[in-house]
DSSP file (Angstrom, degrees, kcal/mol; ACC not computed):
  #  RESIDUE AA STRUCTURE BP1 BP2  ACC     N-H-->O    O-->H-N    N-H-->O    O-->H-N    TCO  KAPPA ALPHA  PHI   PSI    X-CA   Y-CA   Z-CA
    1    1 A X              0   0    0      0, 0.0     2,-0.2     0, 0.0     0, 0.0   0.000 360.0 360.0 360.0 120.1    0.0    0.0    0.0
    2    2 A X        -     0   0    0      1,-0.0     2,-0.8     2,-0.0     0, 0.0  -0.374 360.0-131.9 -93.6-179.1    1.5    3.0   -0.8
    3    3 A X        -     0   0    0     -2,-0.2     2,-0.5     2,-0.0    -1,-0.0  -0.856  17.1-140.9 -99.8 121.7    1.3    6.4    1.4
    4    4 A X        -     0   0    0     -2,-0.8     2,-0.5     2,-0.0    -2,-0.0  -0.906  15.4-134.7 -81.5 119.0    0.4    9.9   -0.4
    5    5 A X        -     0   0    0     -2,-0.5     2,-0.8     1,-0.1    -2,-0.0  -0.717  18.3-131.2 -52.0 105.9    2.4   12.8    0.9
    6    6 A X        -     0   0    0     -2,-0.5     2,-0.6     2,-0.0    -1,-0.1  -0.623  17.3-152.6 -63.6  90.6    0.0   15.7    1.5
    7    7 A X        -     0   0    0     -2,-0.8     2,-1.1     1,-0.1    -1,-0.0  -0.543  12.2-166.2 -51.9 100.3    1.6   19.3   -0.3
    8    8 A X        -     0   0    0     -2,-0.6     2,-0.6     0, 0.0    -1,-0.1  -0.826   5.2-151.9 -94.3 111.3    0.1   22.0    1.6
    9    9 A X        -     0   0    0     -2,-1.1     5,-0.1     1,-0.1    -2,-0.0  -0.723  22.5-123.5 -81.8 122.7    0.6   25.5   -0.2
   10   10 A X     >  -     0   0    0     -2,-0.6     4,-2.3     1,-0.1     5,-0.5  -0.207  10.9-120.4 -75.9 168.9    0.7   28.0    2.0
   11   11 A X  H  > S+     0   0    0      1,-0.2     4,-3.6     2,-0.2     5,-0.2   0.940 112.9  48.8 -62.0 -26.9   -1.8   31.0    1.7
   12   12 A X  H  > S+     0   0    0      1,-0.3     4,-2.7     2,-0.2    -1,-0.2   0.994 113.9  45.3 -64.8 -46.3    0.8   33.6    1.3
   13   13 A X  H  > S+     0   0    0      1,-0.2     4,-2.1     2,-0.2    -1,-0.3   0.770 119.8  42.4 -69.7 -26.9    2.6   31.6   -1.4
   14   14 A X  H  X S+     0   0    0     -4,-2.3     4,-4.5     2,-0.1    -1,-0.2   0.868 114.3  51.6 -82.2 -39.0   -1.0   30.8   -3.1
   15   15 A X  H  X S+     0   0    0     -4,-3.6     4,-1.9    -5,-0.5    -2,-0.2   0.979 107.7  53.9 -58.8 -62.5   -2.2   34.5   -2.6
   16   16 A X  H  X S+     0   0    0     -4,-2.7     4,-2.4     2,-0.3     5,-0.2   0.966 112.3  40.3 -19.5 -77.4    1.0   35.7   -4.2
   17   17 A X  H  X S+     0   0    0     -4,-2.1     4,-2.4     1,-0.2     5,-0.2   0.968 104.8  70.5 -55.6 -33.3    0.5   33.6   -7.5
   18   18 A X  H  X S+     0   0    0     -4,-4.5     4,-1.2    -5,-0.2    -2,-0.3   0.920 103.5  36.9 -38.7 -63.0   -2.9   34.5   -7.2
   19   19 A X  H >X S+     0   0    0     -4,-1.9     3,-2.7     2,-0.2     4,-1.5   0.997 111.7  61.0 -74.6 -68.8   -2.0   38.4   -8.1
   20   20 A X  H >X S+     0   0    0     -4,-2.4     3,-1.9     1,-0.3     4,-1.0   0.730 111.1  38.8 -30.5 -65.5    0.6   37.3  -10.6
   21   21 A X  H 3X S+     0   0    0     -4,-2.4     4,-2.7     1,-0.4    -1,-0.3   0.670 114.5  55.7 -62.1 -32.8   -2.0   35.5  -12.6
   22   22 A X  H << S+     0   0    0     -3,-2.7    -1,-0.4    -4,-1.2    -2,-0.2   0.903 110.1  41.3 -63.6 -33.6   -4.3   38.1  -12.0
   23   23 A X  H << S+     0   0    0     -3,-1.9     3,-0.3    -4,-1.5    -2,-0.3   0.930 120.7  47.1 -80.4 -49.7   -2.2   40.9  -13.3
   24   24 A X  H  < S+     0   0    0     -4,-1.0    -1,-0.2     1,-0.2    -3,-0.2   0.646  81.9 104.7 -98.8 -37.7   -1.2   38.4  -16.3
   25   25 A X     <  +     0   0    0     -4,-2.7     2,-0.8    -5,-0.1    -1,-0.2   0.447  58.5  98.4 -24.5 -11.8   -5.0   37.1  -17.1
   26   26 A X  S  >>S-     0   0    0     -3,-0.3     4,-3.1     1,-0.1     5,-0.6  -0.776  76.8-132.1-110.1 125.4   -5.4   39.1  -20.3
   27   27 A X  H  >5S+     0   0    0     -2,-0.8     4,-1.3     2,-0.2    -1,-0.1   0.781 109.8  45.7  -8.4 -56.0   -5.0   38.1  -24.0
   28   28 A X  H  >5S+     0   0    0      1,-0.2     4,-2.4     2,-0.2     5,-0.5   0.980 110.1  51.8 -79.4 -52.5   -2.7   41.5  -24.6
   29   29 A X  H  >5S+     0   0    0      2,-0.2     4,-1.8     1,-0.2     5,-0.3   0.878 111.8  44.4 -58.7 -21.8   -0.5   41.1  -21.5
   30   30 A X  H  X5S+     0   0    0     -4,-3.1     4,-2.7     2,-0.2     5,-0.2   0.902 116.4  47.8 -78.0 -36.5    0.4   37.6  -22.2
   31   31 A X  H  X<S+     0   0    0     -4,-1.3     4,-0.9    -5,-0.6    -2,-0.2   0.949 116.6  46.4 -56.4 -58.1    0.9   38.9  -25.9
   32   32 A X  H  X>S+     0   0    0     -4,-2.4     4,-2.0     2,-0.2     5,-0.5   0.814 114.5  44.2 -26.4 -58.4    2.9   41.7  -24.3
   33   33 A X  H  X5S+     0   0    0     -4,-1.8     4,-3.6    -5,-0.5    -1,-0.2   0.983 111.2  54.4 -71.8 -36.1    5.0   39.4  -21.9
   34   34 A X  H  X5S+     0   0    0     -4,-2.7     4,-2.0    -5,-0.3    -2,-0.2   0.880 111.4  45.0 -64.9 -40.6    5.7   36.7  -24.8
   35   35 A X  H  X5S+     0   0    0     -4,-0.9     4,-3.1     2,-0.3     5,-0.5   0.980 116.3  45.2 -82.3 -71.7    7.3   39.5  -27.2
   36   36 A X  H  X5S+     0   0    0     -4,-2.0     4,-1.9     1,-0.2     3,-0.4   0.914 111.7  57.6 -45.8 -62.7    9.4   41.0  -24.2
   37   37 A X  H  <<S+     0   0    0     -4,-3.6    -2,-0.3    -5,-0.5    -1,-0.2   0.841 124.4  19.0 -34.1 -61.9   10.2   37.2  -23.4
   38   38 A X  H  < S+     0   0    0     -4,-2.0    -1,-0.2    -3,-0.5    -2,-0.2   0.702 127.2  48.4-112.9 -10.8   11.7   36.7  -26.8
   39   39 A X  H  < S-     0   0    0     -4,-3.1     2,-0.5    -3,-0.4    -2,-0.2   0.589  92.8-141.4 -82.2 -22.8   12.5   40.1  -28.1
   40   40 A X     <  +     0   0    0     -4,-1.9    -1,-0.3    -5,-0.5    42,-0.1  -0.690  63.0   4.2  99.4-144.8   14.4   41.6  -25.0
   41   41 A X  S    S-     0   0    0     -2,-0.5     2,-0.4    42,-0.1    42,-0.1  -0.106  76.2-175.2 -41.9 135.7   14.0   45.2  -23.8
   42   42 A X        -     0   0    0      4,-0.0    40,-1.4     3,-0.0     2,-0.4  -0.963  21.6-127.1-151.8 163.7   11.4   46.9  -26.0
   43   43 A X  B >>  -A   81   0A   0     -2,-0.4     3,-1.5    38,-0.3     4,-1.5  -0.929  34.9-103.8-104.6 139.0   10.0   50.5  -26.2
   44   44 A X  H >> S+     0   0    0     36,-2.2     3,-1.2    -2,-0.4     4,-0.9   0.879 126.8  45.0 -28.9 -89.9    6.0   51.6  -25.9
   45   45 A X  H 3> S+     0   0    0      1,-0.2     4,-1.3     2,-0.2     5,-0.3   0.681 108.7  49.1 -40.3 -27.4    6.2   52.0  -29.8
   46   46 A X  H <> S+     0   0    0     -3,-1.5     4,-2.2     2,-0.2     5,-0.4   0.880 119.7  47.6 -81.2 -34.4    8.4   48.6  -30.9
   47   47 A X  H <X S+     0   0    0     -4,-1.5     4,-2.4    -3,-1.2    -2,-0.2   0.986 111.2  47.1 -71.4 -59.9    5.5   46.8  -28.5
   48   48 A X  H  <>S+     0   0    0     -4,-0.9     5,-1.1     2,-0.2    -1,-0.3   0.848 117.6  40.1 -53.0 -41.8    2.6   48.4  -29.9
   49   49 A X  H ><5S+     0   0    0     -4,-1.3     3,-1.7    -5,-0.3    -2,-0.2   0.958 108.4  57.0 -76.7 -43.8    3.6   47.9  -33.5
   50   50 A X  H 3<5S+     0   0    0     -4,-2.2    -1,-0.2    -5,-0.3    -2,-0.2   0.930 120.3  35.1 -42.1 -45.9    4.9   44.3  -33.2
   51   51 A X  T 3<5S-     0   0    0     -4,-2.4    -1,-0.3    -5,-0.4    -2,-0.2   0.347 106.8-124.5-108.2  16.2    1.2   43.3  -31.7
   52   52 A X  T < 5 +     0   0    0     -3,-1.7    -3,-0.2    -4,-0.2    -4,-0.1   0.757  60.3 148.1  62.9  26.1   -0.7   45.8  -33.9
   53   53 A X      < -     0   0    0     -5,-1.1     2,-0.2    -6,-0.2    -1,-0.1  -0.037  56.8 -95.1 -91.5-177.8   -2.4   47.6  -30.5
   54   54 A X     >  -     0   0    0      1,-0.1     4,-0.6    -2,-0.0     5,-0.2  -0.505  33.5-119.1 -65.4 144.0   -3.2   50.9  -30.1
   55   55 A X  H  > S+     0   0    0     -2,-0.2     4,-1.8     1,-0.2     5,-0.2   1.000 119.6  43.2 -71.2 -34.4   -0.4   53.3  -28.3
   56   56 A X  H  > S+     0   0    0      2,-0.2     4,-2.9     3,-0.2     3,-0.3   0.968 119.7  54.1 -80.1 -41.2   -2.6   54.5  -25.1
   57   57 A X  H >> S+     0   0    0      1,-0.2     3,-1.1     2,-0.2     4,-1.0   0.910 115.5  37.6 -37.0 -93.0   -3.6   50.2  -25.3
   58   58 A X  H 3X S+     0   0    0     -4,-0.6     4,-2.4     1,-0.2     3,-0.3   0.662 116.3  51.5   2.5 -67.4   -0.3   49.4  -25.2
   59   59 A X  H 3X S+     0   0    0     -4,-1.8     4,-1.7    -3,-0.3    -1,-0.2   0.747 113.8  44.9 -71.8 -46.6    0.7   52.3  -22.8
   60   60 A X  H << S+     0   0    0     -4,-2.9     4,-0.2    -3,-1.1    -1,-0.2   0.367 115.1  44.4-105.0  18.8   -1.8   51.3  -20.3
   61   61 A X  H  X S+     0   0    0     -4,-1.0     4,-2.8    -3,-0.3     5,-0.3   0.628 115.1  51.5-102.3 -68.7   -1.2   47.3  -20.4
   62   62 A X  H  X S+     0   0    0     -4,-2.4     4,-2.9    -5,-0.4    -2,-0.2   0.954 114.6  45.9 -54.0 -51.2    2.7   48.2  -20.3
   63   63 A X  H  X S+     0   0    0     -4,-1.7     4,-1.9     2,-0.3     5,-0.2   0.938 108.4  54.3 -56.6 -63.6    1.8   50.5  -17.0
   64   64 A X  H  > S+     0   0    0      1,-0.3     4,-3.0     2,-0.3     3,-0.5   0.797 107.0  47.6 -10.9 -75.6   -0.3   48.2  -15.3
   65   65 A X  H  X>S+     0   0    0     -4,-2.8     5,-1.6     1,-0.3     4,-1.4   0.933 111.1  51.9 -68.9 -42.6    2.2   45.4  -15.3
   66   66 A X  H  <5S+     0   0    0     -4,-2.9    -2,-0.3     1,-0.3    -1,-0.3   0.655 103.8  53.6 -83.0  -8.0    4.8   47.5  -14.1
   67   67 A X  H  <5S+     0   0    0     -4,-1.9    -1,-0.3    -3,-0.5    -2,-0.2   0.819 111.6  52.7 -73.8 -33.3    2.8   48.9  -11.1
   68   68 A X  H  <5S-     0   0    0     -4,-3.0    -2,-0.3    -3,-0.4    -1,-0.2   0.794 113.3-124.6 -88.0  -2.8    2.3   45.3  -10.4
   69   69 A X  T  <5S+     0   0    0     -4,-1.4    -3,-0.2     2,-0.2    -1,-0.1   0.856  86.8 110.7  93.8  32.7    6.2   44.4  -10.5
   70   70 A X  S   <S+     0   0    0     -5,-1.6    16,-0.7     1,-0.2    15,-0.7   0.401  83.7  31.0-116.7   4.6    5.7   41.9  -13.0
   71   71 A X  E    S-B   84   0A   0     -6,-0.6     2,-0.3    13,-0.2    13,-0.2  -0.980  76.5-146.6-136.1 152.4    7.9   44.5  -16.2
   72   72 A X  E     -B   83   0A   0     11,-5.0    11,-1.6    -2,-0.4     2,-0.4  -0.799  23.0-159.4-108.8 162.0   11.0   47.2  -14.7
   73   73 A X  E     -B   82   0A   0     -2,-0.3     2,-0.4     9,-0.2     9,-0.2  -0.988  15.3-173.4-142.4 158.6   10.9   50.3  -16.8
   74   74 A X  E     -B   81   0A   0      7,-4.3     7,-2.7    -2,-0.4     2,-0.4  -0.957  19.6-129.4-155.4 142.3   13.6   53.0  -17.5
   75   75 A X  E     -B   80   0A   0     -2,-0.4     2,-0.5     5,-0.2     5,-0.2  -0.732  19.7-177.7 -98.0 156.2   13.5   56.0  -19.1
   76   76 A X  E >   -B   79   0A   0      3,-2.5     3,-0.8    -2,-0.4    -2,-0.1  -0.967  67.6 -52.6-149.1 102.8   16.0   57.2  -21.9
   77   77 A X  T 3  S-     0   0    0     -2,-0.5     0, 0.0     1,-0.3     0, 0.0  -0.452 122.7 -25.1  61.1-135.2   15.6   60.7  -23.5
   78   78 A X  T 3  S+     0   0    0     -3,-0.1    -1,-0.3     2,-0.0     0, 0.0   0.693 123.4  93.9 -75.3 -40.6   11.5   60.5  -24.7
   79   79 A X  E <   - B   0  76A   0     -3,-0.8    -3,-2.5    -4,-0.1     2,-0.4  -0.224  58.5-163.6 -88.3 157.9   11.6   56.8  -24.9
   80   80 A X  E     - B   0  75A   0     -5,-0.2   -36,-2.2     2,-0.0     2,-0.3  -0.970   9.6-158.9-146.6 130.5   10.7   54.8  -22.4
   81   81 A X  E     -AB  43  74A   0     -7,-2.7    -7,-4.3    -2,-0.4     2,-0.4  -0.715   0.8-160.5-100.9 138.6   11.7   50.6  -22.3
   82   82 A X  E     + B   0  73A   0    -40,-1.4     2,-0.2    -2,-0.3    -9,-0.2  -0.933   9.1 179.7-158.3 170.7   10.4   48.2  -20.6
   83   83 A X  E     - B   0  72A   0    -11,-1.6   -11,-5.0    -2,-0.4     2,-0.4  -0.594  42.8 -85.0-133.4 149.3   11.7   44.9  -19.8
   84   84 A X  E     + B   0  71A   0     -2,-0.2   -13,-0.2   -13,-0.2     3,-0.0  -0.574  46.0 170.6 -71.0 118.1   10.5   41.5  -17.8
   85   85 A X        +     0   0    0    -15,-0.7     2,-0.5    -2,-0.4   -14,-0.2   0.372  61.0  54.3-119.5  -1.1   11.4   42.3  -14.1
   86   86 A X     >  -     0   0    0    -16,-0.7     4,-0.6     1,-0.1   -14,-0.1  -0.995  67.2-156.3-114.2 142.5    9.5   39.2  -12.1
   87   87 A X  H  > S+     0   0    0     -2,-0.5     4,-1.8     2,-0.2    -1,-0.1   0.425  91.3  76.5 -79.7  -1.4   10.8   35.7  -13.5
   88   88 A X  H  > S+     0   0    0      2,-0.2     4,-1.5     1,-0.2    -1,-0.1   0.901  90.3  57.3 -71.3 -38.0    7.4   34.3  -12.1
   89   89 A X  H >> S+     0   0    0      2,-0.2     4,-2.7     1,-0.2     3,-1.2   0.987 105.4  50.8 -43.1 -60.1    5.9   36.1  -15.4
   90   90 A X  H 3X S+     0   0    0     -4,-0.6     4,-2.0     1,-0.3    -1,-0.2   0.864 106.0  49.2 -56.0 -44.3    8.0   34.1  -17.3
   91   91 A X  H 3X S+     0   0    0     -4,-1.8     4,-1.4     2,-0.2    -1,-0.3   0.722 106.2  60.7 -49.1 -39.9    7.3   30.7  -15.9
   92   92 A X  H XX S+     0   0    0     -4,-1.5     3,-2.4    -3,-1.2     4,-0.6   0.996 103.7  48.5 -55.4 -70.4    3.7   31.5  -16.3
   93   93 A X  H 3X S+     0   0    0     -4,-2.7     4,-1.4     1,-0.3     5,-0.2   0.746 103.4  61.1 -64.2 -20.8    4.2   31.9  -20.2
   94   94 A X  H 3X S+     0   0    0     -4,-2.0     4,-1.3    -5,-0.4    -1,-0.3   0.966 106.8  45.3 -73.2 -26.5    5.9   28.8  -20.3
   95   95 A X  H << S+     0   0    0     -3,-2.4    -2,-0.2    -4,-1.4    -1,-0.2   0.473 113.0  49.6 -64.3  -9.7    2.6   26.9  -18.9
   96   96 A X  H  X S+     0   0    0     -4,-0.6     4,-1.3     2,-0.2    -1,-0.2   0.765 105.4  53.2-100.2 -17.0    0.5   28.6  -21.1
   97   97 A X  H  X S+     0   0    0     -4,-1.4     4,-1.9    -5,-0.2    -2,-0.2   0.938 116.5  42.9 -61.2 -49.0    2.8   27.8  -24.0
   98   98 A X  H  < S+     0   0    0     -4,-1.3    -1,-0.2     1,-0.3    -2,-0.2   0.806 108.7  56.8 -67.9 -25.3    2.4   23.8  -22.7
   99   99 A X  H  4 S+     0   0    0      1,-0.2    -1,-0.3    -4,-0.2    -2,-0.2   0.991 106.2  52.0 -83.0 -47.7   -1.3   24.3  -22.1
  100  100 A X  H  <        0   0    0     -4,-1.3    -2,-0.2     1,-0.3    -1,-0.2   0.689 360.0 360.0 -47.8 -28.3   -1.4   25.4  -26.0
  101  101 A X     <        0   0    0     -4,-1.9    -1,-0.3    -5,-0.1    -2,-0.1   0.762 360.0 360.0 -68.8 360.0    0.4   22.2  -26.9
């Protein structure tokens, strides 16, 4: 007879992924996070044109995730980059890639 080991996730650790996933839950931010994922460092304008958004779409997807600490941003002259700053993000989009398969 075998034994099952019970996994208890704790709340903090569930509550946490809980907000990732929330922040991450939309069609454009995963489009958003997948382009930064394989393109690097991007600008509001190379992200809005690669996905074919709107700029203030774009602008206010891009914001979003970076008030929740899942993109870092830095500004340069007028432009302003921004770049994958949680790795949890990234882990997400590889399960949704595998849920795709």
């Amino acid at each position: 007879m075998t034994v099952k080991t019970r996994v208890v996730l704790p709340f903090d650790v569930a509550d946490d992924t809980a907000n990732v996933l929330r922040c991450l839950g939309h069609p454009v931010r995963l489009q958003i996070l997948n382009l930064l994922e394989s393109e690097g460092e991007s600008t509001v304008t190379e992200v809005y044109e690669a996905l074919g958004l709107e700029q203030a779409v774009a602008s206010q997807h891009l914001s979003l995730m970076n008030n929740k600490g899942i993109l870092e941003r830095r500004k340069e002259g007028v432009h302003v980059f921004y770049r994958i700053g949680d790795d949890r993000a990234v882990k997400v989009l590889a399960c949704v890639r595998r849920v795709k398969e």
